[in-house]
N, C-alpha and C positions, 0 to 999 in steps of 0.2 A: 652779253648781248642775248635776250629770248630770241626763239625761233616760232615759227607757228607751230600751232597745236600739230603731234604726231602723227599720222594716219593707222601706226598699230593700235593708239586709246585715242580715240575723238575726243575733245572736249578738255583732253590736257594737255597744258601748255608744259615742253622741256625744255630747260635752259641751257645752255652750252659756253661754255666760258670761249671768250674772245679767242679767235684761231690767231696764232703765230706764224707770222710766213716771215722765210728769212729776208733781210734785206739786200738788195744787191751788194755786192759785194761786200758782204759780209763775212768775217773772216776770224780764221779759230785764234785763241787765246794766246799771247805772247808766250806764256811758259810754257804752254803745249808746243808750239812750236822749235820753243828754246830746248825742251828736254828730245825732240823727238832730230835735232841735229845734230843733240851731244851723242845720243845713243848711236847712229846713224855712222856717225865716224869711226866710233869703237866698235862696230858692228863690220864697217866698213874694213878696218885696218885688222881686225883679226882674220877675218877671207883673206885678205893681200899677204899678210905673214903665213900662212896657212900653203896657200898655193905658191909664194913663193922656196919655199921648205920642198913641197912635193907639185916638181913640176910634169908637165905631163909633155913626151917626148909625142913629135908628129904620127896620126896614127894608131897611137895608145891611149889606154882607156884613162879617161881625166879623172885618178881616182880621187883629188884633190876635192876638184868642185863637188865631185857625188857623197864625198865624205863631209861636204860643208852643207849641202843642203840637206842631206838625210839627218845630220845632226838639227840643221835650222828644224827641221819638222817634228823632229823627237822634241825640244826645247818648246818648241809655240803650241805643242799639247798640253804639256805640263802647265804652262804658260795660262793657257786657257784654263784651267781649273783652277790655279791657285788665285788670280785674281778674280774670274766671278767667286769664287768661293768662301776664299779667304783672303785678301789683302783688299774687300772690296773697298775700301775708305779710300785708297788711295789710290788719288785720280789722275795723278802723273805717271805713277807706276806701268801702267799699262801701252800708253805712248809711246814712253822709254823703251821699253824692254822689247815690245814685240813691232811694233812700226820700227821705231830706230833701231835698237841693236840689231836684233833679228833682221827687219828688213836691210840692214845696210851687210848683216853678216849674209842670210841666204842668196843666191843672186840665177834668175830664172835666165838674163840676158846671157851671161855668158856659157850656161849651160846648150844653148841652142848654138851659142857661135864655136863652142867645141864639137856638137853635133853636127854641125854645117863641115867642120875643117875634119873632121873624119870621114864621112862622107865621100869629100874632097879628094882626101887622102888614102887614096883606094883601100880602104875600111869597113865598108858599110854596115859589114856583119857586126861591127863595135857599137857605131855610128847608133846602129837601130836599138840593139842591145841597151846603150846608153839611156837614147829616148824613153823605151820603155821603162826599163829596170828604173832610173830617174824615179819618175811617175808612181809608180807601186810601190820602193821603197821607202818613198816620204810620204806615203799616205799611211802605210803602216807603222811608219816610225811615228809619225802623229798619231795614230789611234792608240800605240803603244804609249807613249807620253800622256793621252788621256789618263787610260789603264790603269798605268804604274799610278801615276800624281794620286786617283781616286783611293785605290785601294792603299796607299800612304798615309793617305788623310785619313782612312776608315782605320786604320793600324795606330796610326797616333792620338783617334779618339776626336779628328778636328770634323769639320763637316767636311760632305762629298757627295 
């Protein structure tokens, strides 16, 4: 579909290819959805084994979940590199791995309802400690998961 002539060059006509607006309910691709429920589960049931293994007594610091999402955040850095980078071709991969597994492994809800039940639990110095520490650790555990992946890549000769 042309447009009228520009106002930065009078006199030329710029054409613009047909805009794409989604349709209502429009809606993402069966396999994407299929890969990102399988991952989702496996993602899911490694936290559940995880914190079941290391439970966290009322009170005490929930090292379970802090150790599940400081690793989720170390993982979706790496994550982040290697698929822009290197595994661009594949376009399930990325679904999978960081919406599903990740997302069903890291988990933000129940990090706040251990914050809440510490709190609760005449804690608060844990309680807040958690919150924060939380926060700070999985951002540099993701910046570190950058980091490492790049300078990996740059060590193995791949791109980065």
């Amino acid at each position: 579909m042309a447009s009228a002539p520009s106002k930065a060059s009078p006199g030329r006509a710029r054409t613009r290819p047909a805009s794409r607006r989604p349709t209502r309910g429009a809606r993402a691709p069966r396999d994407v959805l299929a890969v990102i429920s399988a991952g989702g589960m496996l993602g899911a049931v490694a936290r559940f084994v995880l914190g079941a293994a290391f439970p966290a007594e009322p009170g005490m610091f929930p090292w379970a979940t802090f150790g599940v999402n400081v690793l989720g955040g170390l993982l979706i850095g790496t994550l982040m590199v290697l698929v822009n980078d290197v595994w661009t071709e594949r376009r399930l991969l990325r679904p999978f791995l960081s919406v599903g597994v990740l997302g069903g492994f890291t988990t933000f809800s129940t990090y706040v309802v251990d914050v809440h039940q510490l709190v609760e639990t005449d804690a608060p110095g844990t309680g807040l400690a958690y919150l924060f520490g939380t926060v700070v650790a999985v951002l540099a555990a993701t910046c570190a998961g950058i980091a490492g992946a790049r300078r990996a890549l740059r060590w193995w000769g791949a791109t980065a």
